[in-house]
LUMLUM-958483 format. One line per 10 residues: their letters; for each residue x, y, z of N, C-alpha, C. Coordinates in nm, 4 decimals. Example, Ala and Ser with C-alpha at 12.3 -4.5 7.8 and 13.67 -1.06 7.14 Angstrom:
as	1.3190,-0.5690,0.7800,1.2300,-0.4500,0.7800,1.3200,-0.3300,0.7800 ~ 1.2850,-0.2250,0.7080,1.3670,-0.1060,0.7140,1.2900,0.0030,0.7870
# end
This chain:
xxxxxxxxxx	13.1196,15.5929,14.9918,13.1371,15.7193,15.0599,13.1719,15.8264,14.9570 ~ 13.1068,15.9750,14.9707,13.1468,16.0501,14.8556,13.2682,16.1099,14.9231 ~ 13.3483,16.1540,14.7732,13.4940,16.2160,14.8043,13.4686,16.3668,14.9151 ~ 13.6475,16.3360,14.9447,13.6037,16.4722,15.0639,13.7570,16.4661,15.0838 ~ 13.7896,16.6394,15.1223,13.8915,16.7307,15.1110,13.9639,16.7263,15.2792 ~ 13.8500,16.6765,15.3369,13.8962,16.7236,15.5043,13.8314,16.6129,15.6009 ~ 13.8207,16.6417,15.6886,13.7220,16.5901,15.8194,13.7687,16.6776,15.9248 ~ 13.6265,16.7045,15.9793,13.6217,16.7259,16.1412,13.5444,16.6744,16.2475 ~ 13.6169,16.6796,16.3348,13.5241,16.5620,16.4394,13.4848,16.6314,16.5736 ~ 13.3901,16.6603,16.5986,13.2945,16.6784,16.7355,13.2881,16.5876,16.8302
xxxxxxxxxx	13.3322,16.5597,16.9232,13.3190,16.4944,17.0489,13.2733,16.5368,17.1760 ~ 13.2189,16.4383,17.2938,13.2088,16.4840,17.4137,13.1424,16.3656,17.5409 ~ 13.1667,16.3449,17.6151,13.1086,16.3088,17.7010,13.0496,16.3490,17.7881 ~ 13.0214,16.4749,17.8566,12.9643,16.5883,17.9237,12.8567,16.6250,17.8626 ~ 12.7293,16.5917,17.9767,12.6139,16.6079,17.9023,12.6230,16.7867,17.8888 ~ 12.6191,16.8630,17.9684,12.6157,17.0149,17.9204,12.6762,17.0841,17.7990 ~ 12.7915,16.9749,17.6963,12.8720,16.9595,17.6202,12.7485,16.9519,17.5097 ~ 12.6925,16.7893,17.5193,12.6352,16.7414,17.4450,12.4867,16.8484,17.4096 ~ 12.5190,16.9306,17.4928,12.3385,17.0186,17.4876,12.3632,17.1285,17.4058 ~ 12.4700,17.1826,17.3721,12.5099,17.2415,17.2763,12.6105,17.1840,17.1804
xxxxxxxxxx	12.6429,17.1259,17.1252,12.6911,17.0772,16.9806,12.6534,17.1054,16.9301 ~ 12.5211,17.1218,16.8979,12.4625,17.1940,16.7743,12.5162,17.3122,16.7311 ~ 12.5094,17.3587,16.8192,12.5571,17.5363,16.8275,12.6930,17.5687,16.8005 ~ 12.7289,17.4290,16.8596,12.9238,17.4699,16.8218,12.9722,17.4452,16.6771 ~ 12.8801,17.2894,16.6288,12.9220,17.2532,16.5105,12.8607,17.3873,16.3755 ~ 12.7538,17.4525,16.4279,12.6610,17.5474,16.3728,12.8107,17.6944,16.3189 ~ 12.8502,17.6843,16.4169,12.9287,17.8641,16.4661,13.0660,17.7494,16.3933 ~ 13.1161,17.6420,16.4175,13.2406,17.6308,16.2997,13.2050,17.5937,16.1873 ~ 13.0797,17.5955,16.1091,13.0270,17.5796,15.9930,13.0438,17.6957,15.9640 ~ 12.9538,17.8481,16.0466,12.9729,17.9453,15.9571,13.1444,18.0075,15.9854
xxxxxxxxxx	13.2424,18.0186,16.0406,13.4047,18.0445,16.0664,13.4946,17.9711,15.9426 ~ 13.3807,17.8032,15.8735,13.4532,17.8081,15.7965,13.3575,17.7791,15.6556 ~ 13.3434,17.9002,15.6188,13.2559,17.8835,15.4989,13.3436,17.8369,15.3534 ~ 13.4473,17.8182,15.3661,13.5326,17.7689,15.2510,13.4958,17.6049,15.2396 ~ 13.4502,17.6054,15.3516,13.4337,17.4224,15.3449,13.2770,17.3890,15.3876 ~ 13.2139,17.3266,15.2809,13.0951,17.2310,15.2640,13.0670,17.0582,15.3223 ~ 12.9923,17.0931,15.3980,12.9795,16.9197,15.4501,12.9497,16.8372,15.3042 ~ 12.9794,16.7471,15.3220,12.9193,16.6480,15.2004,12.8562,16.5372,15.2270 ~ 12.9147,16.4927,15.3829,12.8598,16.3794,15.4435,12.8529,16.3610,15.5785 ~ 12.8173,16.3185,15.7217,12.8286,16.3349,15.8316,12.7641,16.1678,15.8999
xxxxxxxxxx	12.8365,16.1418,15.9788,12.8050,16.0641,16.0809,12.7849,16.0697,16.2355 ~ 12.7110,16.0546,16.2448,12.6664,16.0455,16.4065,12.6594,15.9179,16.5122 ~ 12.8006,15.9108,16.5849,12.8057,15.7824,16.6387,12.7778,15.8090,16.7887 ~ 12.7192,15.6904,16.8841,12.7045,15.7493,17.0388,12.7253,15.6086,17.0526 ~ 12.8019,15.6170,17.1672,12.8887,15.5088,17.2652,12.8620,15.5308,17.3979 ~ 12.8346,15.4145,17.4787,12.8402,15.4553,17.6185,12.9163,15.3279,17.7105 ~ 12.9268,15.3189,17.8259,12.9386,15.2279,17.9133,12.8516,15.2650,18.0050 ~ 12.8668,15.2006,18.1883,12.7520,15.1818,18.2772,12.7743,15.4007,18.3010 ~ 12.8618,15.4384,18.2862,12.8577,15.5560,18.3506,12.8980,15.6541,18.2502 ~ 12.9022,15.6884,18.1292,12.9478,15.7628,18.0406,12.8971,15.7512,17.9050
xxxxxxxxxx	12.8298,15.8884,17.8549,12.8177,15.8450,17.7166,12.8770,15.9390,17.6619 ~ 12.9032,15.9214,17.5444,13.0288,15.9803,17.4422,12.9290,15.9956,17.2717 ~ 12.9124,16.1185,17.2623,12.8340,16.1871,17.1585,12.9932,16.2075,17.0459 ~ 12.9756,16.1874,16.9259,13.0681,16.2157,16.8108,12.9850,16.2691,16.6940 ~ 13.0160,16.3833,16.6611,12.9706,16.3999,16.5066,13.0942,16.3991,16.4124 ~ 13.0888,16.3888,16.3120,13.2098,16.3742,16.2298,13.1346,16.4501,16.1033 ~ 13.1976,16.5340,16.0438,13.1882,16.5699,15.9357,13.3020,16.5610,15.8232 ~ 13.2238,16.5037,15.7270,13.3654,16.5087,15.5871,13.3124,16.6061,15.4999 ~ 13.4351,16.6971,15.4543,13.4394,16.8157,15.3846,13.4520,16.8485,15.2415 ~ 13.4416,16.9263,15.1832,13.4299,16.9416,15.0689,13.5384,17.0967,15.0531
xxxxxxxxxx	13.6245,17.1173,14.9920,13.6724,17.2520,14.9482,13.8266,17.2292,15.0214 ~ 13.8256,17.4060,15.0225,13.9786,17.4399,15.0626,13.9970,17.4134,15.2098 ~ 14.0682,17.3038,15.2880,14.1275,17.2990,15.4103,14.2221,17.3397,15.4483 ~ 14.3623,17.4794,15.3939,14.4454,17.5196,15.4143,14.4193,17.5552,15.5597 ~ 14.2856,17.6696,15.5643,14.2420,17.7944,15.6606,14.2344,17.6677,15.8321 ~ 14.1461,17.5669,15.8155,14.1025,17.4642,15.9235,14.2763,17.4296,15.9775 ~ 14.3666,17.4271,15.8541,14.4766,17.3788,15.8919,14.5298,17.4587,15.9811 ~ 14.5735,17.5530,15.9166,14.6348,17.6557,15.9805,14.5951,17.7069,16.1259 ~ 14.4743,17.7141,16.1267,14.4144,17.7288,16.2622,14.3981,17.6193,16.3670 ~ 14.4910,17.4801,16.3488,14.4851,17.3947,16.4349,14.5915,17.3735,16.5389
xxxxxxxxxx	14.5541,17.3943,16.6271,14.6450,17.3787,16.7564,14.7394,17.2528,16.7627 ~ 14.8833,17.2743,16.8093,14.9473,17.1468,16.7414,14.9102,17.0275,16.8879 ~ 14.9409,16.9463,16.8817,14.8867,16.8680,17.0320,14.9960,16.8851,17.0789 ~ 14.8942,16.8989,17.2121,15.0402,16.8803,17.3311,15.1386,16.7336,17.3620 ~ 15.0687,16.6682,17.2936,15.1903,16.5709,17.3221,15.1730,16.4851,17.1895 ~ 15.2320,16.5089,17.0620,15.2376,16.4266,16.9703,15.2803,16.2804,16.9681 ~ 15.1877,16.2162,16.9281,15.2373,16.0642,16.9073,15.3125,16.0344,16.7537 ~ 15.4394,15.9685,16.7925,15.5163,15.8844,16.6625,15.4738,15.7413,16.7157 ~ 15.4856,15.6766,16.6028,15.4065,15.5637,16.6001,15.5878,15.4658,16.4830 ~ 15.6536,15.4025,16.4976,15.7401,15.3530,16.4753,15.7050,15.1991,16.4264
xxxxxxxxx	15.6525,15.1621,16.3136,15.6511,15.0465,16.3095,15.7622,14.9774,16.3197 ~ 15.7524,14.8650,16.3744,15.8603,14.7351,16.3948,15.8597,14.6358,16.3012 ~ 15.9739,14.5732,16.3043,15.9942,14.4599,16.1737,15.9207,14.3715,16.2146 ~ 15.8486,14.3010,16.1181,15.7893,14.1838,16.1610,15.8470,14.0785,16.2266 ~ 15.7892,13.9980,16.3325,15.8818,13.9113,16.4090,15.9216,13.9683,16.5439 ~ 15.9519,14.0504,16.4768,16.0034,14.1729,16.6781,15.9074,14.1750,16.7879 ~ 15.9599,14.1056,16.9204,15.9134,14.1154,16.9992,15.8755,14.2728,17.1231 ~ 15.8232,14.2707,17.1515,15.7949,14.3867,17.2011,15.8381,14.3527,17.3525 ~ 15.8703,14.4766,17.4224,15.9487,14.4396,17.5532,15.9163,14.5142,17.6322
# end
């Protein structure tokens, strides 16, 4: 895999979603011209009733600007590893 500064990831399950990605991933390519794709994957998943479109792009350059402009989540996960042996309850 070549080196890379960032990632961003495109998702959706909504086909009216999926009919424009192009356009969305297009319009945050040019918002962030500090950053160059270098590599991209395109994964699609489905079950009997849902399919799930992902693009992923890995970046090249300055990711301060992507940072800064990221919404914090509404509900952050901590993740606490446990000692080995510890049962979970």
């Amino acid at each position: 895999m070549t080196q890379f500064d960032a990632m961003k990831v495109f998702s959706t399950t909504l086909q009216r979603d999926r009919d424009v990605m192009g356009e969305r991933i297009s319009q945050w390519l040019k918002d962030h011209p500090e950053l160059t794709p270098v590599e991209t994957q395109v994964t699609q998943t489905s079950d009997r009733e849902y399919h799930c479109l992902t693009v992923t792009l890995f970046l090249r350059g300055d990711a301060s600007k992507m940072l800064a402009a990221a919404p914090a989540p509404a509900h952050p996960r901590v993740v606490v590893p446990r000692p080995s042996g510890t049962a979970r309850r």
